[in-house]
Backbone as a ProteinNet text record, in pm:
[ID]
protein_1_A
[PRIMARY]
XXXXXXXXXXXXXXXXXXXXXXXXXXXXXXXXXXXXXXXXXXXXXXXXXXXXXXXXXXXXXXXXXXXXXXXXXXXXXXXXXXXXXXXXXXXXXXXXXXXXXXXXXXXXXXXXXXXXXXXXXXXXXXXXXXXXXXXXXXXXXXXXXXXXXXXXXXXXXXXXXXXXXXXXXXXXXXXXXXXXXXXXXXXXXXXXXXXXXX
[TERTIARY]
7810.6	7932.5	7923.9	8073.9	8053.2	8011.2	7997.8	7928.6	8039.2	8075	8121.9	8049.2	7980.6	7918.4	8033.5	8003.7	8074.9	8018.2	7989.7	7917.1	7959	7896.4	7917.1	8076.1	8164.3	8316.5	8270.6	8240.6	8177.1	8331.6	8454.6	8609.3	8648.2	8684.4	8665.8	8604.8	8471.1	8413.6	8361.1	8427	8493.1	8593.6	8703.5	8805.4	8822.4	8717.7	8705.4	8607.1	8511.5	8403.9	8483.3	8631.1	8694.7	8734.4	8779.5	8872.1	8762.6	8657.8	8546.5	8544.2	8605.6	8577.4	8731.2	8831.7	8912.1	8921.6	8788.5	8769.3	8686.6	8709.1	8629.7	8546.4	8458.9	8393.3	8260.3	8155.8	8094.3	8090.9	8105	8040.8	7941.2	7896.4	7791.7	7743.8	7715.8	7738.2	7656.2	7666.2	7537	7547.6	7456.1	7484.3	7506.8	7442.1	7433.1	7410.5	7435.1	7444.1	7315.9	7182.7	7084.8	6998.1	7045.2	7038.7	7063.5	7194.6	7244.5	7178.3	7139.8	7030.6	6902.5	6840	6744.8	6713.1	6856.5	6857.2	6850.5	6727.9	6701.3	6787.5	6870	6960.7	7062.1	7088	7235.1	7304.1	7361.4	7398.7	7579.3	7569.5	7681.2	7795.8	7796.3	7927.6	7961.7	7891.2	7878.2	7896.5	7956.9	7960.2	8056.2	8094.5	8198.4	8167.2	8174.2	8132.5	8217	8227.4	8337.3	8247.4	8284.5	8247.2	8317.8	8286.2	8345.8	8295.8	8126	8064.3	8091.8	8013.5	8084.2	7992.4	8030.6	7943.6	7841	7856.2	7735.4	7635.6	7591.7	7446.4	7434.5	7536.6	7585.5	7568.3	7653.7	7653.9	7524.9	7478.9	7342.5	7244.4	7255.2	7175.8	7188.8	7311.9	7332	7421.2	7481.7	7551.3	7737.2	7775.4	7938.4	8078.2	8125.6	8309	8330.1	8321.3	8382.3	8337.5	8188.6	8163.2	8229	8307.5	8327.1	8483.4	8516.4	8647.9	8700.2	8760.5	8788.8	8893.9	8914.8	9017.7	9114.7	9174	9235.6	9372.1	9389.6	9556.2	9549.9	9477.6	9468.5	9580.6	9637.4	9607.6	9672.1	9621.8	9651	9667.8	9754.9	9775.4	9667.1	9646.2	9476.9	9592.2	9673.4	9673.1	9656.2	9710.7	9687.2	9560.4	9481	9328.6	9280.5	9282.5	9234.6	9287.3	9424.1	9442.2	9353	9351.1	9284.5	9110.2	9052	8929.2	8856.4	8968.7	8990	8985.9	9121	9137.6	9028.5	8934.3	8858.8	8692.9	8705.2	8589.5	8602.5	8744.5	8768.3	8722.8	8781.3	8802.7	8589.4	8542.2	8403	8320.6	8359.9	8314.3	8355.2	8512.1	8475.3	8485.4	8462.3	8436.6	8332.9	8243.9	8086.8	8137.4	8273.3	8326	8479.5	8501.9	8644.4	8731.6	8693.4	8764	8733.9	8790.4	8739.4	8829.6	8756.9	8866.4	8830	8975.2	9000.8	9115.5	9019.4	9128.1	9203.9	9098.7	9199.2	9296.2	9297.4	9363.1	9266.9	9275	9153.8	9255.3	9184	9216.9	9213.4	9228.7	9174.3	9208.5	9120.6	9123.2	9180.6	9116.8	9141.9	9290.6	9346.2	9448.5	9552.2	9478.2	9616.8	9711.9	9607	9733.3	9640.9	9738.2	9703.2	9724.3	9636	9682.1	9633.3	9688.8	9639.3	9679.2	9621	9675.8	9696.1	9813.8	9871.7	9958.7	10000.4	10075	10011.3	10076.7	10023.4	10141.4	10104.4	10180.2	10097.7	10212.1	10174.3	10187.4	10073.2	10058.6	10053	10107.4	10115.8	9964	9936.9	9826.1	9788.5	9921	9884.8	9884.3	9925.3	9970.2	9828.2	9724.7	9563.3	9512.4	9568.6	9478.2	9505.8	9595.6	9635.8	9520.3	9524.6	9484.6	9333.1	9246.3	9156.5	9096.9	9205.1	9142.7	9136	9252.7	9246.6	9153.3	9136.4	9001.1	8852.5	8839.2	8747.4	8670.1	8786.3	8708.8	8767.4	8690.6	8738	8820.3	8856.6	8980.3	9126.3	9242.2	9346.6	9357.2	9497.6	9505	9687.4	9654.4	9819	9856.6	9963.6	10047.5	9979.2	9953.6	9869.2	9727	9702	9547.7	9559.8	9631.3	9681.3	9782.8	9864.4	9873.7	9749.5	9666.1	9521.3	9476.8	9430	9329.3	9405.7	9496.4	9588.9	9651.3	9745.7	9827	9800.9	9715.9	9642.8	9732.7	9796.1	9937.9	9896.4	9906.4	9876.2	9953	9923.7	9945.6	10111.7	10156.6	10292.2	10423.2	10377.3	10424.4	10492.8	10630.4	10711.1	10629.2	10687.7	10590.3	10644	10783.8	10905.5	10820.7	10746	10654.1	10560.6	10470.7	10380.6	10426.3	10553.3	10615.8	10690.2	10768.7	10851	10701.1	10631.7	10496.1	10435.5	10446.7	10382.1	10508.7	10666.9	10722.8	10777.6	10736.4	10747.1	10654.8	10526.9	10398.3	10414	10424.7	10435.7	10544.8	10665.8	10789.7	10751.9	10644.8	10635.1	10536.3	10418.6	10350.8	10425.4	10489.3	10583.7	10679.3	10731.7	10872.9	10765.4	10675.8	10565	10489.7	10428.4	10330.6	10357.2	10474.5	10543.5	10429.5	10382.8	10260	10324.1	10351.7	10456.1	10308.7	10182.5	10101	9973	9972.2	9846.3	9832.4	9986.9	9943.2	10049.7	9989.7	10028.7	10182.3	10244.5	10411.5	10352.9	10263.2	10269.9	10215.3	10195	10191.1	10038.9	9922.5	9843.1	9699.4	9725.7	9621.1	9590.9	9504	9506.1	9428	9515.2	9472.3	9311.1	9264.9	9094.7	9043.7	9076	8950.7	8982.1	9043.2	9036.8	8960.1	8977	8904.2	8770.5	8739.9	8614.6	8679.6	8538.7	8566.7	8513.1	8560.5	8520	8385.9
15235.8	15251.3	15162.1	15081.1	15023.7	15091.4	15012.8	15125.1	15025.8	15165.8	15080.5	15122.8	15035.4	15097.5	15091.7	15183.2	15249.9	15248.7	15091	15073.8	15093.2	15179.3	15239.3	15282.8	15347.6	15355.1	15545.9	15619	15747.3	15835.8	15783.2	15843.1	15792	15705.2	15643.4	15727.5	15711.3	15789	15950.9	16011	16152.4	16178.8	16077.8	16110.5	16053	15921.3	15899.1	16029.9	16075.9	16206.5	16302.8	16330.7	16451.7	16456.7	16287.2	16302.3	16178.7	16215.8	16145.3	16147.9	16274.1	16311.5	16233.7	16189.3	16090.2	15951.2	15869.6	15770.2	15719	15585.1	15525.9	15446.1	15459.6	15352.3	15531.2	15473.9	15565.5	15500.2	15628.3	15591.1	15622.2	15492.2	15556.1	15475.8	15577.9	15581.5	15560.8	15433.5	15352.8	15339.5	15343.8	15321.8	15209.2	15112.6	14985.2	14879.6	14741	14601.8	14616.4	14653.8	14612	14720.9	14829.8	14957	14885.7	14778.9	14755.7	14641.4	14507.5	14393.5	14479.8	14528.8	14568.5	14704.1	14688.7	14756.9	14665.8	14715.3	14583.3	14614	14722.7	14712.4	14690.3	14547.2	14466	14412.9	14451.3	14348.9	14289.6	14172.3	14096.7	14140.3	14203.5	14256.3	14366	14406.7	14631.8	14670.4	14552.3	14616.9	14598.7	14665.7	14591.2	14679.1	14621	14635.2	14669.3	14810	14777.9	14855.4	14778.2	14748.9	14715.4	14789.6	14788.1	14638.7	14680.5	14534.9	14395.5	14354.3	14161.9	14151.1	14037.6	14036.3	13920.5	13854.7	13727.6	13771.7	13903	13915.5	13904.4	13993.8	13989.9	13853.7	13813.2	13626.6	13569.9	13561.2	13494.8	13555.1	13677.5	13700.7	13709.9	13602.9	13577.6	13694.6	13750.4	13871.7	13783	13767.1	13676	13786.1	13639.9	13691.6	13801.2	13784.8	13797.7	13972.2	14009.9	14167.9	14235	14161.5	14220.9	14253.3	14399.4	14401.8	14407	14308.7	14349.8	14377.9	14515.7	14562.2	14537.6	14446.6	14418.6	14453.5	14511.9	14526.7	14708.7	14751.1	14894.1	14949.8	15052.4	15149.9	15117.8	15136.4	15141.1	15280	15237.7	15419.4	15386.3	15519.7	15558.1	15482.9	15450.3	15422.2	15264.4	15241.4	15072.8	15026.8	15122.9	15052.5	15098.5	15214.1	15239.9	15108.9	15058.2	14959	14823.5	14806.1	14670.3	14685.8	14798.3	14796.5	14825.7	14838.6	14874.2	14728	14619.2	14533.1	14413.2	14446.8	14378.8	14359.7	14536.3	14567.9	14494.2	14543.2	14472.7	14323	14222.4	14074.6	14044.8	14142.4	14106.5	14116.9	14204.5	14209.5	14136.2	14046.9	13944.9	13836.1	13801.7	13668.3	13591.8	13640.7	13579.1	13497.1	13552	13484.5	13433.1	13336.3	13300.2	13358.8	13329.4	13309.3	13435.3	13510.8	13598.7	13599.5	13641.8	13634.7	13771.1	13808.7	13948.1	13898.9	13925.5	13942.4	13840.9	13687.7	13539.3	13541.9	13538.4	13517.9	13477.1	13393.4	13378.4	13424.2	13499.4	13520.8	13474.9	13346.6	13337	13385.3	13457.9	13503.8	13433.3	13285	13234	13205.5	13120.2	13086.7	13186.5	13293.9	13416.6	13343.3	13265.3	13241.7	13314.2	13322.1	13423	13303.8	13306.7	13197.5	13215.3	13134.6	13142.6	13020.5	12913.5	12800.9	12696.9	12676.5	12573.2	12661.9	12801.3	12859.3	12930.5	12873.1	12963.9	13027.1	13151.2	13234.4	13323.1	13277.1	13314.2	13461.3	13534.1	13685.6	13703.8	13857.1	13838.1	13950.8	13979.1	14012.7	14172.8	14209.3	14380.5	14384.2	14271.4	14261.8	14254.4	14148.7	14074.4	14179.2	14317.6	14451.8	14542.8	14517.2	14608.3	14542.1	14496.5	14391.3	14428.8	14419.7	14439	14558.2	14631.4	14783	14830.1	14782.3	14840.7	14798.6	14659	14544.1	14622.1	14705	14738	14913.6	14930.2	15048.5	15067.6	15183.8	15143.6	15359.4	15389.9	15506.2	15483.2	15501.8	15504.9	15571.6	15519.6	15626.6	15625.5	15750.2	15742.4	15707.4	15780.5	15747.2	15756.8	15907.6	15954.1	15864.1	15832	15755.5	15632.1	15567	15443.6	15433	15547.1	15562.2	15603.5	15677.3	15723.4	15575.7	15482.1	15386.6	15313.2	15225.2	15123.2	15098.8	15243	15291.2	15396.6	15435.6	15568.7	15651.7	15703	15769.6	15885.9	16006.5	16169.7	16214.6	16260	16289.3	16353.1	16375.4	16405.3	16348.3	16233	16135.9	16074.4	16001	15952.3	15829.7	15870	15746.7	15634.3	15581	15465.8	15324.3	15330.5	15238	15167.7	15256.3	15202.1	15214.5	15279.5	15235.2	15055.6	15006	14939.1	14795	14841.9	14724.8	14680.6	14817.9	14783.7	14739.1	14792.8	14743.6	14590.9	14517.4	14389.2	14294.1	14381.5	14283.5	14288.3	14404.2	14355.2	14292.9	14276	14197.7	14068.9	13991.6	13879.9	13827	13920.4	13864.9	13867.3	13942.1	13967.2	13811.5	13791.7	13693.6	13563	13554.1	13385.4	13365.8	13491.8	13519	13557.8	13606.4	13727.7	13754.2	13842.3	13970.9	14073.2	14182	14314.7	14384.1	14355.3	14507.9	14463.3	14344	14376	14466.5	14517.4	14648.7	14729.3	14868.5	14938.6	14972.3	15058.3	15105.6	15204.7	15261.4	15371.9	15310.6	15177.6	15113.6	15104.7	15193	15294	15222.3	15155.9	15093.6	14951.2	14922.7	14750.7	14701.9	14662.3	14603.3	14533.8	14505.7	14433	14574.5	14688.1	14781.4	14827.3	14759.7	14811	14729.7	14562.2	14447.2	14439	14497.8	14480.2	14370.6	14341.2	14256.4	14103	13961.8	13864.2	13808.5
16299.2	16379.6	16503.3	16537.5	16651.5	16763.9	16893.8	17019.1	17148.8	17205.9	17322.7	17446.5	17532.1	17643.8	17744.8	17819.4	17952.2	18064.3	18159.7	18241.5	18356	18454.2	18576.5	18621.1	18491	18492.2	18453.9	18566.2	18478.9	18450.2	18555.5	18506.4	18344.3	18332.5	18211	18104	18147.1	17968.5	17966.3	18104.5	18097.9	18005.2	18046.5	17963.2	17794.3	17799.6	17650.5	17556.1	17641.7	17574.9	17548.3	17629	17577	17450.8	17428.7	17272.9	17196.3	17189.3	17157.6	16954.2	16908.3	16771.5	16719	16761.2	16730.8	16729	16790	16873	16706.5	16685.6	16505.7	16578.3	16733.1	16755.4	16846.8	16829.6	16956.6	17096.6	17226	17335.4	17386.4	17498.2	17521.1	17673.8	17786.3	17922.8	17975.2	18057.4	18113.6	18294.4	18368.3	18507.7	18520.5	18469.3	18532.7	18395.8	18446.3	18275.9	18300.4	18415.4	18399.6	18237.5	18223.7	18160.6	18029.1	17975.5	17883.8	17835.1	17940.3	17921.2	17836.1	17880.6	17825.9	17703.7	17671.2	17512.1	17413.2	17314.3	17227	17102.5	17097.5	16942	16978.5	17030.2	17026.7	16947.7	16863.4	16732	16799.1	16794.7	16894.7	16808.6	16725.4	16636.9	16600.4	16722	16668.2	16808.7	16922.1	17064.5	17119.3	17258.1	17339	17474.5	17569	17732.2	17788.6	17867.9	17928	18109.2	18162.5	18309.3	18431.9	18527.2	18653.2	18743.1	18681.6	18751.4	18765.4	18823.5	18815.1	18708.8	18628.9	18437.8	18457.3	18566.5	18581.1	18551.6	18575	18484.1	18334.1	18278.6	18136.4	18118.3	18135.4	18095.2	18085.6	18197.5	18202	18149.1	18080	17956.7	17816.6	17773.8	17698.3	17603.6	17686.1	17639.9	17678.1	17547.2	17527.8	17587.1	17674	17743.7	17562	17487.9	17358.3	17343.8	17404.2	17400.3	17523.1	17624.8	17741.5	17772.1	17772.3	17761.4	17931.3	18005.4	18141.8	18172.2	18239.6	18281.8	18425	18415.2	18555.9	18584.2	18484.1	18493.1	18499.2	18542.6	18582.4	18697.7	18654	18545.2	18433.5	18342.7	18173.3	18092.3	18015.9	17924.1	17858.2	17795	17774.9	17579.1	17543.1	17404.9	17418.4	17522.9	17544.6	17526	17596.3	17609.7	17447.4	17370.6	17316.5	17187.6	17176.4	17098.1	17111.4	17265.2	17273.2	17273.3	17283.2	17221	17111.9	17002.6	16816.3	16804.5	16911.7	16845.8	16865.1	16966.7	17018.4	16909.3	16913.1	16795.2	16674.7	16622.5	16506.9	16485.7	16568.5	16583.6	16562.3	16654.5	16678.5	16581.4	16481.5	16351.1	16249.5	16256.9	16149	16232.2	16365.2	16413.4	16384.1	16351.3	16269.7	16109.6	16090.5	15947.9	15984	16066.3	16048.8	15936.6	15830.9	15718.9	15607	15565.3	15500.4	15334.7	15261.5	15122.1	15048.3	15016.7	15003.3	14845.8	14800.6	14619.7	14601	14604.1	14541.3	14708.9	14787.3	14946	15028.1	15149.3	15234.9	15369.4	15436	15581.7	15692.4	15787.4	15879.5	15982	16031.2	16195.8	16308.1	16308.1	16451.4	16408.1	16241.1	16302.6	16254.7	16203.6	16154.5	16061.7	16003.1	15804.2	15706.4	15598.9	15534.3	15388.1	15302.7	15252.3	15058.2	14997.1	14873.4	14764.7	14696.3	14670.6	14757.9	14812.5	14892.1	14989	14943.1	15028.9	15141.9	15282.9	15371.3	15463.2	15519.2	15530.3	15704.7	15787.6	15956.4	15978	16042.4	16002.2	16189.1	16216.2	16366.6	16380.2	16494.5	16531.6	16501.8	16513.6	16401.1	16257.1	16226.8	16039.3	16007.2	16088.1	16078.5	16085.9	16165.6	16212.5	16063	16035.6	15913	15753.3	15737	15651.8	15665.7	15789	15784	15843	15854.6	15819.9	15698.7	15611.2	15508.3	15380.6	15441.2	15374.4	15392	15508.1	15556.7	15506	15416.7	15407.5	15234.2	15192.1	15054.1	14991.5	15078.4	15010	15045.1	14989.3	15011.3	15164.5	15224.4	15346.6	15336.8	15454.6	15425.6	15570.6	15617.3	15752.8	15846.9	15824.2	15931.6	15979.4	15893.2	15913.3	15966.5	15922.6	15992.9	16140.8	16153.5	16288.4	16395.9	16371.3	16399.7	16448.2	16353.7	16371.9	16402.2	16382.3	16423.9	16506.4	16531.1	16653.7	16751.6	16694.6	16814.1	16839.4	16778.7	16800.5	16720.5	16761.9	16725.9	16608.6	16503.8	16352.6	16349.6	16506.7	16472.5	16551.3	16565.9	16647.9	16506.4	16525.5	16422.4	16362	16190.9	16130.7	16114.3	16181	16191.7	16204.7	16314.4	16345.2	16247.3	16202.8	16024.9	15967.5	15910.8	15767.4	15811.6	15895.2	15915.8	15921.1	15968.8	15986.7	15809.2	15777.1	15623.2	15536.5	15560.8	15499.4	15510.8	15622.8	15682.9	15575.6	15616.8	15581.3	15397	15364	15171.6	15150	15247.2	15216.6	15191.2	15331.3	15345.2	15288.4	15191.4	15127.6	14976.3	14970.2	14804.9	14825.1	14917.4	14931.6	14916	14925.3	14956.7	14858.7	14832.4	14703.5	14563.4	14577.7	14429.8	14422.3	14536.5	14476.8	14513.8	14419.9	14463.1	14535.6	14438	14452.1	14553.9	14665.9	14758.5	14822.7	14867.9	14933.7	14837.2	14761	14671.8	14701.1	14598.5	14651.1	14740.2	14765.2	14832.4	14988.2	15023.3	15128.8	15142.2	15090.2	15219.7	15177	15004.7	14938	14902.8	14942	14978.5	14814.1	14756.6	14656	14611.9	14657.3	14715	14660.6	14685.5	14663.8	14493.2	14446.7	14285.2	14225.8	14306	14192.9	14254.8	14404.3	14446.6	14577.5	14640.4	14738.1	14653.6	14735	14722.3	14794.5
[MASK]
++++++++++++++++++++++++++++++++++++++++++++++++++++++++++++++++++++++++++++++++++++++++++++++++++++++++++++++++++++++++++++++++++++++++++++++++++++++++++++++++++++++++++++++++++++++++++++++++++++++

C-alpha cells in the first residue's frame, strides 16, 4: 500500500486518522523530513510527502519535487486534497513506465493519448485516473467504488458525476476504436482483466 507521510502538519493527520479506514493510501506521522531522510523503506513510487517544512533538505537528499505534495493554496476542502493526493499517488506509480499497455492499447501518461494502431485518441486527466484504476486492480466495481476512489464522494452522494465520466470515456473510445466492450455495458469492468494484463 502506498504511504503518505504527514510531516510536522499534526492538524492535518488528526483529521486524515479520523477517516483513515476510507483513505486507499496509509498514513503515517512524522515530526520532522529529518525522521523521513532516514527511513530506509523508500520506494520512490509507494510515497508522497506532505509537509509544512521548507523541502531543501528533502531535495538534497535526493528525495523528488514529484514525492512532495505542497500545499499553498490553503485552506483546501478536505475532497480537494484527498483527489490531488490519489492523483499524485497514482501518477507516481506508473511514472517509472510512461507508457503502459492494457489489452492491444498503449497509455501514455505524460502525453495522455490513448492509442492503438495509428489511432490516437486525447484523454483528459480523470478519464487517465479512470483507466488506471480500473487497470489497476482486477474485480469489477460499481458506482459506489469508483466515486470512493476517484471522487471521494460518500456512497450517497449522486452518481450523475461517474456515470456521465464513464459514459463520455466508452463513447470516445467506442466512436475512435469501434470497441463497444473496453469498459463493459455495465461501465464498472475494464476489459484488460478478462484477457489478462500486457
Amino acid at each position: 500500500m502506498q504511504k503518505v507521510f504527514i510531516v510536522n502538519f499534526n492538524s492535518l493527520y488528526e483529521i486524515l486518522d479520523e477517516i483513515k479506514e476510507n483513505l486507499s493510501f496509509k498514513i503515517v506521522k512524522l515530526e520532522n523530513e529529518i525522521d523521513l531522510i532516514n527511513n530506509s523503506d523508500l520506494d520512490i513510487m509507494n510515497f508522497l510527502i506532505i509537509s509544512k517544512d521548507n523541502h531543501k533538505l528533502l531535495l538534497d537528499n535526493k528525495i523528488t519535487e514529484k514525492n512532495i505534495l505542497n500545499l499553498n493554496d490553503l485552506p483546501l476542502v478536505l475532497t480537494k486534497l484527498l483527489q490531488l493526493v490519489n492523483i499524485r499517488l497514482m501518477k507516481l506509480k506508473f511514472n517509472h513506465q510512461s507508457k503502459i499497455n492494457i489489452n492491444g492499447y498503449e497509455l501514455n501518461i505524460n502525453s495522455k493519448f490513448f492509442s492503438k494502431n495509428d489511432l490516437k485518441l486525447k484523454l483528459t486527466e480523470k478519464e487517465i485516473e479512470i483507466i488506471l484504476y480500473l487497470y489497476n486492480t482486477k474485480t469489477k466495481h460499481d458506482v459506489a467504488d469508483l466515486q470512493k476512489h476517484i471522487w471521494h464522494y460518500s456512497v450517497n452522494m449522486e452518481t450523475h458525476t461517474v456515470e456521465t465520466h464513464i459514459y463520455r470515456l466508452r463513447k470516445k473510445i467506442s466512436d475512435l476504436f469501434k470497441d463497444e466492450n473496453f469498459i463493459s455495458v455495465s461501465y464498472t469492468h475494464l476489459r484488460a482483466h478478462e484477457t489478462g494484463r500486457n
